[in-house]
N, C-alpha and C positions, 0 to 999 in steps of 0.2 A: 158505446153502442155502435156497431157496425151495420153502418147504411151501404157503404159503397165496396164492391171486391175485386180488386184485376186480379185478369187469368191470362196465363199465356195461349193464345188459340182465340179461335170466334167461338160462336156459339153453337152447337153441337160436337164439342172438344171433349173430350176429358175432364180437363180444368174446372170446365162452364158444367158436366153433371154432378163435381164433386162440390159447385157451387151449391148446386139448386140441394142435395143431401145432407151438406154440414151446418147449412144455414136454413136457405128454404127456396121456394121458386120463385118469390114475390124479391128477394135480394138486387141488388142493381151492379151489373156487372157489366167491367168496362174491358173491350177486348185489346189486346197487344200482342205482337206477333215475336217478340224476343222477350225471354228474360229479363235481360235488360231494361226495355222499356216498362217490364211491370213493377221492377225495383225503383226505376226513377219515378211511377205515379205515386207511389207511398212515400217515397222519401220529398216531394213536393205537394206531400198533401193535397192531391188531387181524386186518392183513394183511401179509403178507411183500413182497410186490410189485401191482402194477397195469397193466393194458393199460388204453391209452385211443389211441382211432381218434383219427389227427393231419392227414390229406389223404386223398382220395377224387381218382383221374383225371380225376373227370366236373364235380364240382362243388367241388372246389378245397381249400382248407385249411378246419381247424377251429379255429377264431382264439380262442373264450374256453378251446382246451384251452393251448394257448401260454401265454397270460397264469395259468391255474393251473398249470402246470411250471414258470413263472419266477417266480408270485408266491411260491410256497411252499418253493421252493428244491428242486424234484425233482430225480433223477437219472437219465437215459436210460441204462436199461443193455444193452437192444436194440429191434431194429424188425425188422418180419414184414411184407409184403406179403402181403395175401388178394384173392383172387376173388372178387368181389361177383355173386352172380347173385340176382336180384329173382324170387319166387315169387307169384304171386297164388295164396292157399289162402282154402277157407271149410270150412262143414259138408259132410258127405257129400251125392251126391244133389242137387246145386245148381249151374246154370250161370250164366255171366257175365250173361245177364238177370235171374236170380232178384237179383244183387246190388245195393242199393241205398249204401251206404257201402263205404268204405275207408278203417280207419282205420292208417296206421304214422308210423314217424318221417318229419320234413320231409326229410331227405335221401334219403332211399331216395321220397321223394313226388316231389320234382327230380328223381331221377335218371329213374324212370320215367313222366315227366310227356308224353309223345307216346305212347304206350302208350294212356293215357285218354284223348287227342282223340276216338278211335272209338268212345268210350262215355259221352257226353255224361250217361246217366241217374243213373251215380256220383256220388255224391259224395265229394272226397276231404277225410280230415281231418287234420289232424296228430296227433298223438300224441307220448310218450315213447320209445318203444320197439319195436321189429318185431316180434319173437319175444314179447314180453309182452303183446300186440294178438292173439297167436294162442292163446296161453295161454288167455286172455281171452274168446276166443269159444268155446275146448272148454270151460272151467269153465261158463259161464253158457249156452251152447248155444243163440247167438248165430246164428240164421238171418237170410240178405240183406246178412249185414256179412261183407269180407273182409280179410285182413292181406296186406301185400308182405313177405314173410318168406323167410328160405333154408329148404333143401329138409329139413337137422336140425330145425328148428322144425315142418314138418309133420311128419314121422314123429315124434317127439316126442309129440305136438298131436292126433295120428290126423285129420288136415285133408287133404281132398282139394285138389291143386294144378289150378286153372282154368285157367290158361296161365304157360308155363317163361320165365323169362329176359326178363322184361317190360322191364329194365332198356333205355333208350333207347340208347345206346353198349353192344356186346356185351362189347368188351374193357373191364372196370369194375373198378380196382382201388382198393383204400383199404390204406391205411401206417397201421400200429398204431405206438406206442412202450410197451416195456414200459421201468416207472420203479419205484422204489422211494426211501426218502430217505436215502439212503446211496450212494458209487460203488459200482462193479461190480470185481468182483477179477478179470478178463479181464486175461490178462498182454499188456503191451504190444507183443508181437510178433503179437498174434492183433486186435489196434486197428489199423484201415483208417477208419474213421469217425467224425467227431464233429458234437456240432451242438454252436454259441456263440450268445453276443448280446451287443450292442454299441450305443453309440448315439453320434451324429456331431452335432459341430454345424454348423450352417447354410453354410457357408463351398463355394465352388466347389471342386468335384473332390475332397469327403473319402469319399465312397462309393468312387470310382476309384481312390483313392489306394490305399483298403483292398483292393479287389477287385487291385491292383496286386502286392501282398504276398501274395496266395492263390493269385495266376502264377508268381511268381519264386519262391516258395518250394517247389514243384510240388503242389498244391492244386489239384483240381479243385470248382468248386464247382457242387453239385449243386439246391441249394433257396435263397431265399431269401425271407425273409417281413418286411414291417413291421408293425408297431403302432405307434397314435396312443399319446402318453404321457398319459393323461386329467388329471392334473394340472400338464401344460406344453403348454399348446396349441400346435401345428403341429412337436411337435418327437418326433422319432420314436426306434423300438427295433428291430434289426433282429435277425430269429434267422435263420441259415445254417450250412446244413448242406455240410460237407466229404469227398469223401473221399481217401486217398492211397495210395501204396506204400511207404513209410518214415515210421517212425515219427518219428527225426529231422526229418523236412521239418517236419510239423504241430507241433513242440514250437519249432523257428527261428521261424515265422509266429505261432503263438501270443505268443511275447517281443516279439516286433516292436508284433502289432494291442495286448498291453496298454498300452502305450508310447502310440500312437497315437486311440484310441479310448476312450471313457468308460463306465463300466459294464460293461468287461470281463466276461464269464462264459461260463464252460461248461457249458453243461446234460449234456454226456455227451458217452462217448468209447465206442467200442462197433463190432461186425462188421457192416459194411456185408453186409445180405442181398440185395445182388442180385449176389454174387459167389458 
């Protein structure tokens, strides 16, 4: 039973709406401003579970959140798709020329980076966090600086929104995983999804071989991602994500890729949410 969920961000995040949708709003969410420190709540049992944003449509995967799910041994026990809509908010009573900064996180600064061509006088800056940048400017009362924030962080924040949906692609989705360091008790007739990782050596046609066994065994593969192995140069880690219609298929291919592959692993097995 999951009582308790770190998010990276405060509350009016991301993280904190994909809390109150996957679970509920009555959920107990503890906030953390690094990755890192959301992995160390879990791994100290100070949290039940964790969301951490894994790919964005617009700007691609989150590569050191990979390598902390496989370095620590987490376990994907589901994934939620959210709607990113980008807010430019500041103080009440201020329009986009009074503003001289912008400060949010660099991904939400990408995403809405044609947005700012037409306002050459910003400056934008990076930051930790979206919603803690609006926080940020209600506590200290923060005039000429504005946050890229969702529309919960202004009402929240009591932030007047400058303009809706700044985000440069409208259709902007980001794929949470929620993990914990335990599997998931999902009976396996309600498992359609899993993500693995694997690592191949050099040899022609062992990616094909593998991708070969995710065909024939009826595996559609939905993602796939490498990492460099920092301490074996040029030799890589790949995590891919699957999904199926029997449970049977994915446990044949699974026997098979360990057989076949080095570093076999499961990060999760879990309901594919776009069903």
């Amino acid at each position: 039973m999951i009582k308790t969920v770190a998010i990276q961000g405060v509350k009016g995040s991301f993280h904190h709406i994909v809390s109150q949708q996957f679970f509920d709003k009555t959920i107990d969410v503890s906030e953390y401003l690094t990755f890192d420190g959301v992995v160390d709540s879990i791994m100290n049992a100070k949290n039940d579970a964790a969301i951490m944003a894994i790919e964005n449509s617009i700007a691609g995967s989150i590569i050191p959140n990979y390598a902390l799910i496989d370095n620590f041994g987490l376990h994907i026990v589901g994934e939620h798709y959210l709607d990113i809509q980008h807010h430019l908010m500041a103080l009440p009573n201020q329009t986009i020329e009074d503003i001289k900064e912008v400060y949010s996180h660099p991904m939400a600064l990408l995403q809405c980076k044609a947005f700012f061509k037409k306002f050459p006088h910003i400056k934008l800056i990076e930051d930790k966090d979206t919603a803690e940048v609006a926080q940020r400017i209600q506590a200290n009362q923060l005039k000429n600086v504005a946050a890229i924030a969702s529309r919960l962080a202004s009402e929240l924040f009591q932030l007047q929104i400058l303009s809706e949906s700044i985000q440069t692609i409208k259709h902007n989705e980001t794929r949470f995983f929620i993990v914990k360091t335990k599997n998931s008790e999902i009976p396996e007739i309600e498992i359609n999804k899993a993500s693995i990782k694997f690592e191949l050596d050099h040899k022609r046609g062992s990616l094909a071989t593998i991708l070969n066994v995710l065909s024939d065994c009826k595996l559609n593969l939905t993602k796939i991602q490498s990492l460099p192995k920092i301490e074996t140069p040029w030799k890589y880690a790949f995590f891919v994500d699957v999904t199926f219609d029997a449970y049977s298929d994915y446990i044949k291919a699974k026997s098979i890729m360990k057989i076949m592959a080095q570093d076999f692993k499961v990060l999760g097995e879990y309901k594919n949410a776009r069903l």
